[in-house]
ZAMI-402670 format. One record per atom (N, C-alpha, C): residue in three letters; atom name; x, y, z. Coordinates in nm, 3 decimals. Last residue first. Layout:
BEGIN
code: Ala	site: CA	xx: X	yy: Y	zz: Z
...
This chain:
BEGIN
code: Unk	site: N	xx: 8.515	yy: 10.900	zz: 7.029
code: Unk	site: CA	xx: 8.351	yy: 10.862	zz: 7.061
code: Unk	site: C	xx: 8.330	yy: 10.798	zz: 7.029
code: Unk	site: N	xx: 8.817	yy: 10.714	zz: 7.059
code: Unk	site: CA	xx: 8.724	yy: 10.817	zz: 6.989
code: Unk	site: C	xx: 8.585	yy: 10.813	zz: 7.068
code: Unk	site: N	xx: 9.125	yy: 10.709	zz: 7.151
code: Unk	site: CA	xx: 9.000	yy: 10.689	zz: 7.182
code: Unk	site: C	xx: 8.919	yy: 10.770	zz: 7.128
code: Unk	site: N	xx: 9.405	yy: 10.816	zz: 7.078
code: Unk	site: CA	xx: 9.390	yy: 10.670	zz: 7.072
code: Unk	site: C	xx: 9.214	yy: 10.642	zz: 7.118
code: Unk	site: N	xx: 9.355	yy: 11.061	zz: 6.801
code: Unk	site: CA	xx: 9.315	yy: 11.010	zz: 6.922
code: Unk	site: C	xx: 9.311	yy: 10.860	zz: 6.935
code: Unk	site: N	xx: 9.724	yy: 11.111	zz: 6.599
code: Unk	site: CA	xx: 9.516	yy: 11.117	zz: 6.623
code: Unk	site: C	xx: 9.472	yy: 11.073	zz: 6.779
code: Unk	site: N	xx: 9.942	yy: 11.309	zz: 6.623
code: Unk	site: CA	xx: 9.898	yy: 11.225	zz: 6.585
code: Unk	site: C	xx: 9.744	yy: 11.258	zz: 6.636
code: Unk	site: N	xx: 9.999	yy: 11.596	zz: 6.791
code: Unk	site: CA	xx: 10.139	yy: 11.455	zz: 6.796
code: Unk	site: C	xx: 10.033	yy: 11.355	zz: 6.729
code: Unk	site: N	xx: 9.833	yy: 11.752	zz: 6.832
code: Unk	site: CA	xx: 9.936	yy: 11.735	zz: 6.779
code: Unk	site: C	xx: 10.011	yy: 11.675	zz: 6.703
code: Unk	site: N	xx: 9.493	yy: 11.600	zz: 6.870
code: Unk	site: CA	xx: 9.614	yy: 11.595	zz: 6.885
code: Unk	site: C	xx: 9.697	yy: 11.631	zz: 6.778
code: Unk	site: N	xx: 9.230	yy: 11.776	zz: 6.641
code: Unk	site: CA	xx: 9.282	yy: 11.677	zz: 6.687
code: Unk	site: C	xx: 9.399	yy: 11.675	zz: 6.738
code: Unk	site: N	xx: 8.968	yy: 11.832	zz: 6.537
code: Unk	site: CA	xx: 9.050	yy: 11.924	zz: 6.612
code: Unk	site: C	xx: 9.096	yy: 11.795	zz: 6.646
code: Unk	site: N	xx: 8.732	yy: 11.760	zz: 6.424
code: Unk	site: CA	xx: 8.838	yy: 11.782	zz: 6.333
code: Unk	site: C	xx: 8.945	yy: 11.857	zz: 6.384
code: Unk	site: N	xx: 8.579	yy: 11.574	zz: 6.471
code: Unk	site: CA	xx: 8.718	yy: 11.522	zz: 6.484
code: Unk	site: C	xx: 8.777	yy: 11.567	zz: 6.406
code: Unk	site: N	xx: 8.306	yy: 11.695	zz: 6.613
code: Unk	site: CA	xx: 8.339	yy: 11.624	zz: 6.441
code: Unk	site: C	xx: 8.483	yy: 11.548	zz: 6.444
code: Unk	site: N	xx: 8.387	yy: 11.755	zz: 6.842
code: Unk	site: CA	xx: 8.318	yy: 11.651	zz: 6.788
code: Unk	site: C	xx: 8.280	yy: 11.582	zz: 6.718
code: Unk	site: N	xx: 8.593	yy: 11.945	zz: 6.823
code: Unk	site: CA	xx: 8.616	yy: 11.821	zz: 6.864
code: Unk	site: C	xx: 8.537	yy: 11.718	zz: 6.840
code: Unk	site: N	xx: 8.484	yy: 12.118	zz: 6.665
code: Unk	site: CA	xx: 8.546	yy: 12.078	zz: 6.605
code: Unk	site: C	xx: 8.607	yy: 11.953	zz: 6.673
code: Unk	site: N	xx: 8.279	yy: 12.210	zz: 6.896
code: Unk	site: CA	xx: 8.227	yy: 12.166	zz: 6.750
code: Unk	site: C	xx: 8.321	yy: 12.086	zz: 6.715
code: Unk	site: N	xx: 8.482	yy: 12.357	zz: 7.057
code: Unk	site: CA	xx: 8.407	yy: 12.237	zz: 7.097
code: Unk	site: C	xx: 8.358	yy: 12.154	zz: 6.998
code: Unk	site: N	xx: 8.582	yy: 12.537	zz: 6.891
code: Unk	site: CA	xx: 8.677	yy: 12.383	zz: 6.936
code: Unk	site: C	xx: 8.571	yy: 12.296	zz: 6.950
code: Unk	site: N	xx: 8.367	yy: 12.736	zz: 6.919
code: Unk	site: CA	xx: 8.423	yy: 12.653	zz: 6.728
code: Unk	site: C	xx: 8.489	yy: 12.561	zz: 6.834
code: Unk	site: N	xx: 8.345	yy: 12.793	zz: 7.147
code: Unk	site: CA	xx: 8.212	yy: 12.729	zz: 7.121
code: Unk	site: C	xx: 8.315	yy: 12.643	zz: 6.993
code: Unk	site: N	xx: 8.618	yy: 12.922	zz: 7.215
code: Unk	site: CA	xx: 8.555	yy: 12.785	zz: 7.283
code: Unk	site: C	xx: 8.455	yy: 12.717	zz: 7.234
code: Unk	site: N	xx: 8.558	yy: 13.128	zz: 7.039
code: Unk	site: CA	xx: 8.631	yy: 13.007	zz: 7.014
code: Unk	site: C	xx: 8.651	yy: 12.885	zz: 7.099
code: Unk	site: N	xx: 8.373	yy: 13.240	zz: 7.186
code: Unk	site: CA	xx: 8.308	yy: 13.204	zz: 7.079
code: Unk	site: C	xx: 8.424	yy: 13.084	zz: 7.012
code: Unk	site: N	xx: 8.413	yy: 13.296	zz: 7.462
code: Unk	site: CA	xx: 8.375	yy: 13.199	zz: 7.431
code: Unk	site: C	xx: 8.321	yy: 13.183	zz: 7.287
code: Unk	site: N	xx: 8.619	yy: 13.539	zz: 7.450
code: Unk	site: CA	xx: 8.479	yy: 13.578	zz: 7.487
code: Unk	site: C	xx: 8.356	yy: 13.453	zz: 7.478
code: Unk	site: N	xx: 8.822	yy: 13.337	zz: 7.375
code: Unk	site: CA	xx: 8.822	yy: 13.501	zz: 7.295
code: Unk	site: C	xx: 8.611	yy: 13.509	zz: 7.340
code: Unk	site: N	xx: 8.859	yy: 13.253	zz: 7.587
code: Unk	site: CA	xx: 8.819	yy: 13.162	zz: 7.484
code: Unk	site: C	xx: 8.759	yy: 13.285	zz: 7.408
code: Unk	site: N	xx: 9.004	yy: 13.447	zz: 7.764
code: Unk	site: CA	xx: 8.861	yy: 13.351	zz: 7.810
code: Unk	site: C	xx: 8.803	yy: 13.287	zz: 7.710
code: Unk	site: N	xx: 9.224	yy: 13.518	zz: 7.678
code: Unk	site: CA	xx: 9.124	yy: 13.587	zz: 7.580
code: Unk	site: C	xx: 8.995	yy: 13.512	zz: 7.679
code: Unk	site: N	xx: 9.474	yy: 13.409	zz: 7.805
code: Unk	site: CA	xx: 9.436	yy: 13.484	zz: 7.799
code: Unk	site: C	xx: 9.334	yy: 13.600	zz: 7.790
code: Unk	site: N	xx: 9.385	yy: 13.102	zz: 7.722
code: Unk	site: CA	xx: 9.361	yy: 13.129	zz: 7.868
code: Unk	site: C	xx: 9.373	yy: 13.314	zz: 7.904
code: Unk	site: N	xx: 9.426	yy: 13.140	zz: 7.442
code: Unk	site: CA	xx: 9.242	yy: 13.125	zz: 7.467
code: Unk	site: C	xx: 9.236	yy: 13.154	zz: 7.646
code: Unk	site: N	xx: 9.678	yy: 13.168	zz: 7.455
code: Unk	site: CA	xx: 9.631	yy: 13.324	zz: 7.385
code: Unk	site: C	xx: 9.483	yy: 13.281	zz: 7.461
code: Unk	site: N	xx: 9.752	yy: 12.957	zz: 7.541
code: Unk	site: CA	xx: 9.773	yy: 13.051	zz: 7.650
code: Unk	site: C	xx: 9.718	yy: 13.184	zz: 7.571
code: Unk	site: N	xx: 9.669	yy: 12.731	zz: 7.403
code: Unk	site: CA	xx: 9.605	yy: 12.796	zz: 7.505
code: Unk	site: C	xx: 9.654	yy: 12.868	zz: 7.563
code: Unk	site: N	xx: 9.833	yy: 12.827	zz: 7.141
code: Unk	site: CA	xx: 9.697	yy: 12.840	zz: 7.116
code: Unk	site: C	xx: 9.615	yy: 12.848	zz: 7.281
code: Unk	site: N	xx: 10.056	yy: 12.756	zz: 7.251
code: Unk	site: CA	xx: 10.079	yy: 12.873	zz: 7.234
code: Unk	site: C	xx: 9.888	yy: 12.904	zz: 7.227
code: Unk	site: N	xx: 10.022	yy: 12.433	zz: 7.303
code: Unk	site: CA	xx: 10.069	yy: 12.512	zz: 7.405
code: Unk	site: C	xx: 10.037	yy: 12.720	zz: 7.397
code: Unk	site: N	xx: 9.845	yy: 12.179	zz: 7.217
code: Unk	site: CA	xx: 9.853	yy: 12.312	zz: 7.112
code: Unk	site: C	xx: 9.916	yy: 12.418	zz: 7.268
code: Unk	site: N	xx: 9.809	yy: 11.963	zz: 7.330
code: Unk	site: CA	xx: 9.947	yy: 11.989	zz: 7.275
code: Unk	site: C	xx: 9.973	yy: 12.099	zz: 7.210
code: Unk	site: N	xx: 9.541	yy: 11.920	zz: 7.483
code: Unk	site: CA	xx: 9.572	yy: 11.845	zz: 7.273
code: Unk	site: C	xx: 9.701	yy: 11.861	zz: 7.262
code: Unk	site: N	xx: 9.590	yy: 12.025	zz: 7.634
code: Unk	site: CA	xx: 9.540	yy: 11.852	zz: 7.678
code: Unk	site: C	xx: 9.607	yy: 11.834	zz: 7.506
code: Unk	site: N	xx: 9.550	yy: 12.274	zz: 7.586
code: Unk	site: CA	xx: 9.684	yy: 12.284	zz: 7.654
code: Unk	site: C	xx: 9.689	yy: 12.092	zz: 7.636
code: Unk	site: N	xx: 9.308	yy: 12.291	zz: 7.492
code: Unk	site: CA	xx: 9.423	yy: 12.322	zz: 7.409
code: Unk	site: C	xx: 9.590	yy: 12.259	zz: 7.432
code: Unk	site: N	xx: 9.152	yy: 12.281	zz: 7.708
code: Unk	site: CA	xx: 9.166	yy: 12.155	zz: 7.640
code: Unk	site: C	xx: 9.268	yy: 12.184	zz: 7.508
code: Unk	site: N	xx: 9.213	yy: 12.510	zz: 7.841
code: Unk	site: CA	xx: 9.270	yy: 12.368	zz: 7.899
code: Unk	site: C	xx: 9.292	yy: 12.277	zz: 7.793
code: Unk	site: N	xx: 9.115	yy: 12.733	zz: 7.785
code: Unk	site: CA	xx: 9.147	yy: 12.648	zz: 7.694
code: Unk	site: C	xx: 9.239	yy: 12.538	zz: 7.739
code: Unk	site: N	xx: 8.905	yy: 12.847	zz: 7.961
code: Unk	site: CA	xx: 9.021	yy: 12.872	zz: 7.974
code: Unk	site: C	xx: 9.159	yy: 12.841	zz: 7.899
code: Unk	site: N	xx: 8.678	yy: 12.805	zz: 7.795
code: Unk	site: CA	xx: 8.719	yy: 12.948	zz: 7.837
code: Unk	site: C	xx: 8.864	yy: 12.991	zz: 7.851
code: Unk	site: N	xx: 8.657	yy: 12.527	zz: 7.867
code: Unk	site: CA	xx: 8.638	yy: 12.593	zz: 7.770
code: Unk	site: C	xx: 8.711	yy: 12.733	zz: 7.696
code: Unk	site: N	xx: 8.588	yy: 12.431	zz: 8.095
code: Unk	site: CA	xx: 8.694	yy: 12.458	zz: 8.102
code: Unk	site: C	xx: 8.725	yy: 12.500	zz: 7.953
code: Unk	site: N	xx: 8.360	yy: 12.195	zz: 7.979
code: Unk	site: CA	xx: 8.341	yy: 12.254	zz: 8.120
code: Unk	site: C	xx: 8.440	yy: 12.362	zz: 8.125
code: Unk	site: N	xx: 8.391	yy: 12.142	zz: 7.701
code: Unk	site: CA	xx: 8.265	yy: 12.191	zz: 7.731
code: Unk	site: C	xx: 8.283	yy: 12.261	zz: 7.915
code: Unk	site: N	xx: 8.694	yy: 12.098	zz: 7.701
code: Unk	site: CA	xx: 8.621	yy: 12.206	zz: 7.618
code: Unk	site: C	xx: 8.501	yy: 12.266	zz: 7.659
code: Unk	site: N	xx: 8.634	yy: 11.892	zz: 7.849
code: Unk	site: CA	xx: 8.768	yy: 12.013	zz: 7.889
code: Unk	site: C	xx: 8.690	yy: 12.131	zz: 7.810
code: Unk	site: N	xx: 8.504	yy: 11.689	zz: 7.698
code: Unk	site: CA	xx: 8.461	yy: 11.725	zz: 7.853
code: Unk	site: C	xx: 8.538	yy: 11.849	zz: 7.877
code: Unk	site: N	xx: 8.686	yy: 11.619	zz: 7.483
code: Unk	site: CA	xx: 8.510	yy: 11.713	zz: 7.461
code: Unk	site: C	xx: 8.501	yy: 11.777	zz: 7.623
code: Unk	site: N	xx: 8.939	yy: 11.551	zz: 7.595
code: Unk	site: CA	xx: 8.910	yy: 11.663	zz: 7.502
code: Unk	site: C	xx: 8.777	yy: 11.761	zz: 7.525
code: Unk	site: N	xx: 8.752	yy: 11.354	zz: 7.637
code: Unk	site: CA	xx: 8.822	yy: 11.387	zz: 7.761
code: Unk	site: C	xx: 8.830	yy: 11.530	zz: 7.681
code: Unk	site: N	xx: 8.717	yy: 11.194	zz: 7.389
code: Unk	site: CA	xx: 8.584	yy: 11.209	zz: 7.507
code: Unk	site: C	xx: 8.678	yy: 11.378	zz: 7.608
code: Unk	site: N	xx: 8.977	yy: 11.124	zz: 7.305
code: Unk	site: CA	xx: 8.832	yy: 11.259	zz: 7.212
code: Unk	site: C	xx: 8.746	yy: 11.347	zz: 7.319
code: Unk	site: N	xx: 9.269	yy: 11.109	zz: 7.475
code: Unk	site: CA	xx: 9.110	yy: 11.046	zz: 7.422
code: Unk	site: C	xx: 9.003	yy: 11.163	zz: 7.377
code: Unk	site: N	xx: 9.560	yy: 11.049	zz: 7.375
code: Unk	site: CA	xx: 9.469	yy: 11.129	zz: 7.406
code: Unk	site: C	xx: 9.298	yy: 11.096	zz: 7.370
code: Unk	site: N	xx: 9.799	yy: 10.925	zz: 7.225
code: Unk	site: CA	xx: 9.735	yy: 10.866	zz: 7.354
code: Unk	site: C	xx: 9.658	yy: 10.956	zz: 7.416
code: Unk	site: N	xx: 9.792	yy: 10.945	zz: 6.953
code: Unk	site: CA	xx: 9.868	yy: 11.011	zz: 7.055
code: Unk	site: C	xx: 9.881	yy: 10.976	zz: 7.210
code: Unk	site: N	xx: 9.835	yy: 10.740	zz: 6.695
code: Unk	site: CA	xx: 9.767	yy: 10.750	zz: 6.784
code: Unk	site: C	xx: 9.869	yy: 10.863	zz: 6.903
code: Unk	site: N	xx: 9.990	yy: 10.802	zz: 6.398
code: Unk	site: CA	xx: 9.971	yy: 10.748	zz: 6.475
code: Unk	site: C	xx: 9.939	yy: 10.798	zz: 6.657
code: Unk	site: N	xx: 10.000	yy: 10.927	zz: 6.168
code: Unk	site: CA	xx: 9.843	yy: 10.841	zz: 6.186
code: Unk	site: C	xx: 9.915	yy: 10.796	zz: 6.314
code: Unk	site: N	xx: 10.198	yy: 11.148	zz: 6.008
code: Unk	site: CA	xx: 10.138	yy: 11.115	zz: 6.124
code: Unk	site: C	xx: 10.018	yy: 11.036	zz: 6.202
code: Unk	site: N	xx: 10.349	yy: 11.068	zz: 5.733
code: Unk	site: CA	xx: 10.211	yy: 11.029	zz: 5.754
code: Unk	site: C	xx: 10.186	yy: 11.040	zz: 5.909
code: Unk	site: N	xx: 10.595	yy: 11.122	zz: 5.703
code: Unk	site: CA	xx: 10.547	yy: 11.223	zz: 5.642
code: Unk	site: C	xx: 10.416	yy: 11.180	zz: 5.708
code: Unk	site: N	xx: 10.743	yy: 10.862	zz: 5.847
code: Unk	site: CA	xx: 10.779	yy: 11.009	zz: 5.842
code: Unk	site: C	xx: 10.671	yy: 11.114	zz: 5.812
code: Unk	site: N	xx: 10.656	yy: 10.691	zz: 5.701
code: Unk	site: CA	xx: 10.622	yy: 10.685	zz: 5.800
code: Unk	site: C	xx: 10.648	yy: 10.829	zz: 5.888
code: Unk	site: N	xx: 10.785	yy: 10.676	zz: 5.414
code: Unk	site: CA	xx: 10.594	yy: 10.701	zz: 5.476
code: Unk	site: C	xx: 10.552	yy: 10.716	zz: 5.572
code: Unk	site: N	xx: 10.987	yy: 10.702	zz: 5.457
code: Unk	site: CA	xx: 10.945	yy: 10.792	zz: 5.462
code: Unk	site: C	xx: 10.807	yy: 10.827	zz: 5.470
code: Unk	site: N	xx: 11.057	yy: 10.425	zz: 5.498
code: Unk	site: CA	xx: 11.052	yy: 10.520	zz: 5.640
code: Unk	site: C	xx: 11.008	yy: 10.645	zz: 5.603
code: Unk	site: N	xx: 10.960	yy: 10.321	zz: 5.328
code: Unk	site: CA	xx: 10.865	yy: 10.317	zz: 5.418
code: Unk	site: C	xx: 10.920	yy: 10.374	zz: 5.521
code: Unk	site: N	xx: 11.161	yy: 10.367	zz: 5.166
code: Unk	site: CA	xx: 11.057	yy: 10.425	zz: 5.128
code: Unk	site: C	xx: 10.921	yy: 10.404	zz: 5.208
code: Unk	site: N	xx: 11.384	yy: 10.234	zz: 5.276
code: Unk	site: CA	xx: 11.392	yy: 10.370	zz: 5.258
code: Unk	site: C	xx: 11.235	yy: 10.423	zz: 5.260
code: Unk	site: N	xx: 11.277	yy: 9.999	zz: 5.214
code: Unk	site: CA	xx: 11.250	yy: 9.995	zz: 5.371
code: Unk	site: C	xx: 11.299	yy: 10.214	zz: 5.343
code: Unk	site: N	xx: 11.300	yy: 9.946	zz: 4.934
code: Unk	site: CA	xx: 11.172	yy: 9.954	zz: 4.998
code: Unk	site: C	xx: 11.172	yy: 9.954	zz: 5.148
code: Unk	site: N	xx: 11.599	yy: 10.003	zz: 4.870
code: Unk	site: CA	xx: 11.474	yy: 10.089	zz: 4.872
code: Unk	site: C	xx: 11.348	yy: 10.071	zz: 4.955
code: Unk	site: N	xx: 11.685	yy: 9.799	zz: 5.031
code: Unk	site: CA	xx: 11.689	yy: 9.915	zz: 5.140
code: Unk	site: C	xx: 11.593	yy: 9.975	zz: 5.035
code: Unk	site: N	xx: 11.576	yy: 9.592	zz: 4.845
code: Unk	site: CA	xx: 11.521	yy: 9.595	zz: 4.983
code: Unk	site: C	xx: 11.555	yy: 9.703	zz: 5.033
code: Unk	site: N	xx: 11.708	yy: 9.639	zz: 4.597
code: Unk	site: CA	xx: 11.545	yy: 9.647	zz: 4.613
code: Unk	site: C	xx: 11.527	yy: 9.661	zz: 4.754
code: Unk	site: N	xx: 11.943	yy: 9.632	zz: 4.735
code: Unk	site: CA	xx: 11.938	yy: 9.773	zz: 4.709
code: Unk	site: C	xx: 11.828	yy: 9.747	zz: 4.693
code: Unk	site: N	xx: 11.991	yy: 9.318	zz: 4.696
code: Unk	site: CA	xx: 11.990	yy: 9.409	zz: 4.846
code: Unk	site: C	xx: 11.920	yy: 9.518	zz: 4.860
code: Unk	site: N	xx: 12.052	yy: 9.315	zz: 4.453
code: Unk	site: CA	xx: 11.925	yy: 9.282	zz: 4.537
code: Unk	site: C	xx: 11.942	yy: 9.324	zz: 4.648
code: Unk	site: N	xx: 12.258	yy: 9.459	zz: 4.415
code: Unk	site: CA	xx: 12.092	yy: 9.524	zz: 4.359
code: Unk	site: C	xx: 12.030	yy: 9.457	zz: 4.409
code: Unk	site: N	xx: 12.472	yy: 9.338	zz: 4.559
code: Unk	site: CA	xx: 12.421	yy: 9.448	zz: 4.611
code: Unk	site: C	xx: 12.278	yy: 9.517	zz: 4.572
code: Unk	site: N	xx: 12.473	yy: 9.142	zz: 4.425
code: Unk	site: CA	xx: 12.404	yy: 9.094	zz: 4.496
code: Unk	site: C	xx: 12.383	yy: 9.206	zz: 4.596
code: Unk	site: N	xx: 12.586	yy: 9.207	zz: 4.174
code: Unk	site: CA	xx: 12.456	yy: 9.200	zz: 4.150
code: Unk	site: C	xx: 12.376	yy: 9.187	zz: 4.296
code: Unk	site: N	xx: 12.795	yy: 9.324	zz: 4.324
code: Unk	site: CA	xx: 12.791	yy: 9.399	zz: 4.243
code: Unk	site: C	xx: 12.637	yy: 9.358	zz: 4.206
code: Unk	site: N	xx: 12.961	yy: 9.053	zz: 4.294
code: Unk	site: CA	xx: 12.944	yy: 9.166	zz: 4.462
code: Unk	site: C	xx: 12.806	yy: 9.276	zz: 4.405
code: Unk	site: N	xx: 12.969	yy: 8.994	zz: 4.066
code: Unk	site: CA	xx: 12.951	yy: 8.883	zz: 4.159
code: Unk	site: C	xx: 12.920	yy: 9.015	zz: 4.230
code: Unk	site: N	xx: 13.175	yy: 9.143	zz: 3.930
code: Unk	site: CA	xx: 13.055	yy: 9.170	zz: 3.863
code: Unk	site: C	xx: 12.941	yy: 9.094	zz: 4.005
code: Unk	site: N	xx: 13.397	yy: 9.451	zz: 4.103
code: Unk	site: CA	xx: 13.344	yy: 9.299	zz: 4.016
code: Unk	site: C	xx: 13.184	yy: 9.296	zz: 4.039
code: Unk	site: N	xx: 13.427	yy: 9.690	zz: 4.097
code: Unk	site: CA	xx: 13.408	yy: 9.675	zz: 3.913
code: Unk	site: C	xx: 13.392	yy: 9.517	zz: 3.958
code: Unk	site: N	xx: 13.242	yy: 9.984	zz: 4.300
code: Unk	site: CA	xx: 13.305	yy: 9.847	zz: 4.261
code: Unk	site: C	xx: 13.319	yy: 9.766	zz: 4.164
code: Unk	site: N	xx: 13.123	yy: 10.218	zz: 4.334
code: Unk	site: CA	xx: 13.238	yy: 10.166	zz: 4.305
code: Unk	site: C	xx: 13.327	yy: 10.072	zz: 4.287
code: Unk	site: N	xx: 12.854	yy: 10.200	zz: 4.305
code: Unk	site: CA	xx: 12.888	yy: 10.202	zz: 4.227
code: Unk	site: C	xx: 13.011	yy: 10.225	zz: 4.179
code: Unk	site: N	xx: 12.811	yy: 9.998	zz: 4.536
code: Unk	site: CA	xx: 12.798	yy: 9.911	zz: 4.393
code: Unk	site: C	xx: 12.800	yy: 9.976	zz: 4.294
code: Unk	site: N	xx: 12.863	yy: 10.173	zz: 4.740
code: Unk	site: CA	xx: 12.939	yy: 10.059	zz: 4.724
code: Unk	site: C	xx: 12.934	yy: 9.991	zz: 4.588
code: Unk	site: N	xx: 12.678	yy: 10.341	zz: 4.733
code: Unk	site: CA	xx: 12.816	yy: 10.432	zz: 4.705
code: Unk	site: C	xx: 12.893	yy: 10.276	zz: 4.673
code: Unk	site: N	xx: 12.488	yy: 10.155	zz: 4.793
code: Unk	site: CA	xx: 12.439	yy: 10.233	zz: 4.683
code: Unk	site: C	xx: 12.612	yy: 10.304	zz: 4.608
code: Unk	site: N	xx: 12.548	yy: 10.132	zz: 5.069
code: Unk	site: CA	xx: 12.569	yy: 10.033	zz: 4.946
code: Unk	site: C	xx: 12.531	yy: 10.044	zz: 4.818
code: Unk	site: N	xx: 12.495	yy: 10.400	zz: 5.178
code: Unk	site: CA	xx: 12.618	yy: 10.294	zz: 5.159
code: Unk	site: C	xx: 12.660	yy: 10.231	zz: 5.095
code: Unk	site: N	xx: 12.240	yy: 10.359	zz: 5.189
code: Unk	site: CA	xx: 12.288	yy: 10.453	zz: 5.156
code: Unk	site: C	xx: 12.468	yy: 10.449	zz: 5.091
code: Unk	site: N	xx: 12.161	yy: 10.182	zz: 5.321
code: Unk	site: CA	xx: 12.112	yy: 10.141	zz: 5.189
code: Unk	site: C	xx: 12.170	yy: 10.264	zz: 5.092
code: Unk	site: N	xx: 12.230	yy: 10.228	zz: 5.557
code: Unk	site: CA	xx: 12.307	yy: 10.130	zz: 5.508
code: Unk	site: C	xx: 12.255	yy: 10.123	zz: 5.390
code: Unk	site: N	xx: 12.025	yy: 10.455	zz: 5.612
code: Unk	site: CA	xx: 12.202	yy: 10.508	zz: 5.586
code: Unk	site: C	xx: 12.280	yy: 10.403	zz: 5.518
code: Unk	site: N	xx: 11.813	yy: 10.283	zz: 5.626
code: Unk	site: CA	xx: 11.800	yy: 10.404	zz: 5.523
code: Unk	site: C	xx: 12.001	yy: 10.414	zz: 5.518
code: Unk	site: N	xx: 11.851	yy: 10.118	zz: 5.816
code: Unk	site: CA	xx: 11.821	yy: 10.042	zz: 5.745
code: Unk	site: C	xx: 11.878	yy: 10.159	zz: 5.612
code: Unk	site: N	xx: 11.857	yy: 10.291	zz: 6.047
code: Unk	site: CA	xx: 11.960	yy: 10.213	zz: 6.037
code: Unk	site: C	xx: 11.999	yy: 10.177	zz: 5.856
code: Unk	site: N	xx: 11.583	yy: 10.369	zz: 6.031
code: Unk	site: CA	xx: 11.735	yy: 10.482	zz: 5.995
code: Unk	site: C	xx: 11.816	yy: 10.429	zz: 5.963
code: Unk	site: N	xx: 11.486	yy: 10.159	zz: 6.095
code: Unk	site: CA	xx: 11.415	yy: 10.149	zz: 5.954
code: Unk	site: C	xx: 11.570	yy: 10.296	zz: 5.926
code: Unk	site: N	xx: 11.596	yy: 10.158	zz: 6.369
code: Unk	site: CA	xx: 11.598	yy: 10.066	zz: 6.286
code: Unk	site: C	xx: 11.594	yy: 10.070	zz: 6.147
code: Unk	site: N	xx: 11.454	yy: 10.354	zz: 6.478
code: Unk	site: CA	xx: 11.586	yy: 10.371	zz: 6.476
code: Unk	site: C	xx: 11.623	yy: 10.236	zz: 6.362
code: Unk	site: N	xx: 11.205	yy: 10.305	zz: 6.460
code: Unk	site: CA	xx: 11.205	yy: 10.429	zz: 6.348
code: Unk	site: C	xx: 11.398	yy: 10.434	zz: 6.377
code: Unk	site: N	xx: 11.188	yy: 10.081	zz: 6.629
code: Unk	site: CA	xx: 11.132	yy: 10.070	zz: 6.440
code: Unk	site: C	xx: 11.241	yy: 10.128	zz: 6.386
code: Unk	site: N	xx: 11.239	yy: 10.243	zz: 6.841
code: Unk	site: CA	xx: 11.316	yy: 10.109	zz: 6.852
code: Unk	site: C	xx: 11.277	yy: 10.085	zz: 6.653
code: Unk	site: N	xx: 10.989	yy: 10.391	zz: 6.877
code: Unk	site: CA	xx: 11.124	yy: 10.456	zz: 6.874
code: Unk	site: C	xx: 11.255	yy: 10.365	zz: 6.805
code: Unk	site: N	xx: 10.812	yy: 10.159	zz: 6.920
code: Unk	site: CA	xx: 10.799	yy: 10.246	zz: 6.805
code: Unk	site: C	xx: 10.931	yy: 10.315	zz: 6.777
């Protein structure tokens, strides 16, 4: 994945380049075969930014495991600390899950899926 997103950069700066290149250059030959080129870094530009802006990708955290932290360890917000939310469990390991009522909302919200990894979605769902 790292290996893509250096690639598709690669791809973005050289399309960056040749953009400065075809519009300094007066022959006509170099000049068309940079616009075709330039369709392609656009469309690799424009999928790095989709890829950029769209976090869908899997975190390697499983739902189940989540649910289990929440429901046993709740209180302490372990399962905050499991999702990547660092600041959120140390206020819930503080608060005992502010008296468990925000232990009770996570738990919910894990099961709907609407509490989810940080860093992307769950590679395992229910």
């Amino acid at each position: 994945m790292n290996f893509k997103l250096l690639l598709a950069t690669f791809a973005f700066v050289f399309g960056s380049l040749t953009t400065t290149f075809a519009t300094t250059t007066s022959a006509s030959f170099p000049v068309q075969q940079t616009v075709q080129e330039l369709s392609t870094a656009d469309e690799i530009k424009n999928e790095v930014k989709a890829m950029i802006s769209s976090p869908t990708t899997a975190s390697g955290k499983s739902q189940l495991t989540a649910l289990l932290l929440a429901a046993f360890v709740g209180g302490l917000g372990i399962h905050r600390f499991y999702l990547g939310y660092t600041w959120q469990g140390v206020v819930q390991l503080l608060t005992f899950g502010a008296c468990g009522i925000w232990s009770l909302i996570d738990f919910i919200r894990i099961i709907t899926g609407d509490l989810k990894p940080k860093n992307g979605g769950y590679s395992k769902t229910l």
